[in-house]
C-alpha positions as CSV (number, residue, x, y, z in Angstrom):
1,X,68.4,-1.9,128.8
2,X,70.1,-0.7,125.3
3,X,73.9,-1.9,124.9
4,X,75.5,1.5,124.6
5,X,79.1,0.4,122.3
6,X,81.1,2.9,122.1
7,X,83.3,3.9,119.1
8,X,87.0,4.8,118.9
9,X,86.3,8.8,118.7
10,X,84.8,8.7,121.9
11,X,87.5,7.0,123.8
12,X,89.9,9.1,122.3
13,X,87.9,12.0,122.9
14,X,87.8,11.3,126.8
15,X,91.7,10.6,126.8
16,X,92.3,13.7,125.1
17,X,89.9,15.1,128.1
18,X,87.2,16.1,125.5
19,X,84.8,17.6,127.6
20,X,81.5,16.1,125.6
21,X,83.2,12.7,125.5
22,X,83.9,12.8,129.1
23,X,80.5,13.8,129.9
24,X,79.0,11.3,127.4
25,X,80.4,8.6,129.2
26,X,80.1,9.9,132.7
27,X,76.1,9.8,131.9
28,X,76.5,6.2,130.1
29,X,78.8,4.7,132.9
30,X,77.4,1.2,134.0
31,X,76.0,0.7,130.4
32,X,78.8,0.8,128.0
33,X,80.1,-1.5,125.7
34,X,82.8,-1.3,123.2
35,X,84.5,-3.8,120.6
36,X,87.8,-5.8,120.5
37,X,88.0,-3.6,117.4
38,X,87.6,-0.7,119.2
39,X,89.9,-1.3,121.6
40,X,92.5,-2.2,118.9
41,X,92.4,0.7,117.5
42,X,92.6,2.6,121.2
43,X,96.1,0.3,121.4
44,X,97.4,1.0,117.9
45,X,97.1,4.5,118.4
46,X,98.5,4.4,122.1
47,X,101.6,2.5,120.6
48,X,102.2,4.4,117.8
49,X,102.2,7.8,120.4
50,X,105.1,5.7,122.1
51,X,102.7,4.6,125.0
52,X,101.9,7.9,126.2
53,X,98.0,7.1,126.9
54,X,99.0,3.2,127.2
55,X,98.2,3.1,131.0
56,X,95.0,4.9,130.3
57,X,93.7,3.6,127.3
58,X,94.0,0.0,129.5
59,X,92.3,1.8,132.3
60,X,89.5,2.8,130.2
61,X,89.2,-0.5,128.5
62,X,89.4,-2.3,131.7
63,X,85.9,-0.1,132.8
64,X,83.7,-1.8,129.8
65,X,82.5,-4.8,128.8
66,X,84.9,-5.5,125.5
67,X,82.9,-7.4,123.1
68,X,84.1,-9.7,120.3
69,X,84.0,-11.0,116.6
70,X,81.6,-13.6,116.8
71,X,80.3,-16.1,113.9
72,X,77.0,-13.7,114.6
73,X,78.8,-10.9,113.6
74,X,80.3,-12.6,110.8
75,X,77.6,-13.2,108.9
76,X,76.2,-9.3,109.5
77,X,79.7,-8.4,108.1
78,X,79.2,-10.4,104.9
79,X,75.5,-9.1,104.9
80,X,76.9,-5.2,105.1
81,X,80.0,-6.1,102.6
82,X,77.3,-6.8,100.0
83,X,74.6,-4.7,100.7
84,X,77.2,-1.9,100.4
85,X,79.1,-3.0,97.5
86,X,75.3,-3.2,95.6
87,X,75.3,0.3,96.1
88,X,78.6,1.6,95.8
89,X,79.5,2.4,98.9
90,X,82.0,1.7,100.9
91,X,83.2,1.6,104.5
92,X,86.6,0.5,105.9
93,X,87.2,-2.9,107.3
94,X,87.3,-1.6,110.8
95,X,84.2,0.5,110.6
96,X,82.3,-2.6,109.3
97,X,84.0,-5.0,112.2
98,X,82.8,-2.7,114.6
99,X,79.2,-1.8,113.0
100,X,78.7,-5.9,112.7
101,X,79.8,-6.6,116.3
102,X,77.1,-3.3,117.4
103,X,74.4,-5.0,114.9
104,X,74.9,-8.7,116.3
105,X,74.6,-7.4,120.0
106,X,71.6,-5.4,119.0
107,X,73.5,-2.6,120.8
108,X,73.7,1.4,119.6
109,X,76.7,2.8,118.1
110,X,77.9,6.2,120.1
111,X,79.8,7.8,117.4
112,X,80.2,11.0,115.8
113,X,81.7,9.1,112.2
114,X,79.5,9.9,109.6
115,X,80.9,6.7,107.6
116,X,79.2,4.5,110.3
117,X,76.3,6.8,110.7
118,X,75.5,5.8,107.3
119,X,75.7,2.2,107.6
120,X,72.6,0.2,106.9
121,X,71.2,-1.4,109.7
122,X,73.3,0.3,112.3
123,X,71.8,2.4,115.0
124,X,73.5,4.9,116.3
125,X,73.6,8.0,118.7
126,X,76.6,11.0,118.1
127,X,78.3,12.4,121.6
């Protein structure tokens, strides 16, 4: 079975009751993933909206399988860093935590961020 990691824009899609998001992840349930990046981001947002989606943004997270920055992903983050910087591209930090952490689990990215979609390496479906 194929790691489905969710990004950011789809858990804030569901908690903002986006009917695609919602359905995405009612079809995915039992098989998704996200980041410790992800769900960083899901807090920072949460915190800065003075906790108004706090209990459910730890509902949601609490559902999937969070998955870390590992040495693996490390070294795909170093790998991506370059390969982009050859070519004058650029992502944010975040977007390369998270695409490293997808790439080291050999997971797919469920996004609908056409930064990440363009990532090298990175596999990924849109919601």
């Amino acid at each position: 079975m194929v790691n489905v990691i969710v990004d950011t824009d789809v858990l804030i899609g569901f908690l903002h009751r986006d009917a695609k998001a919602t359905e995405f992840l009612r079809k995915n349930q039992g098989s998704l993933e996200t980041t410790s990046i992800t769900a960083a981001e899901l807090y920072k947002g949460a915190f800065s909206k003075g906790g108004k989606h706090l209990a459910a943004a730890k509902g949601l997270l609490s559902s999937m399988l969070i998955l870390d920055f590992t040495p693996a992903a490390a070294e795909v983050f170093g790998e991506l860093y370059s390969a982009l910087a050859k070519k004058g591209s650029t992502a944010s930090d975040f977007d390369l935590l998270i695409a490293s952490i997808t790439i080291a689990n050999s997971g797919i990215l469920a996004t609908r961020d056409k930064k990440l979609q363009s990532i090298p390496g990175l596999k990924t479906i849109e919601w």
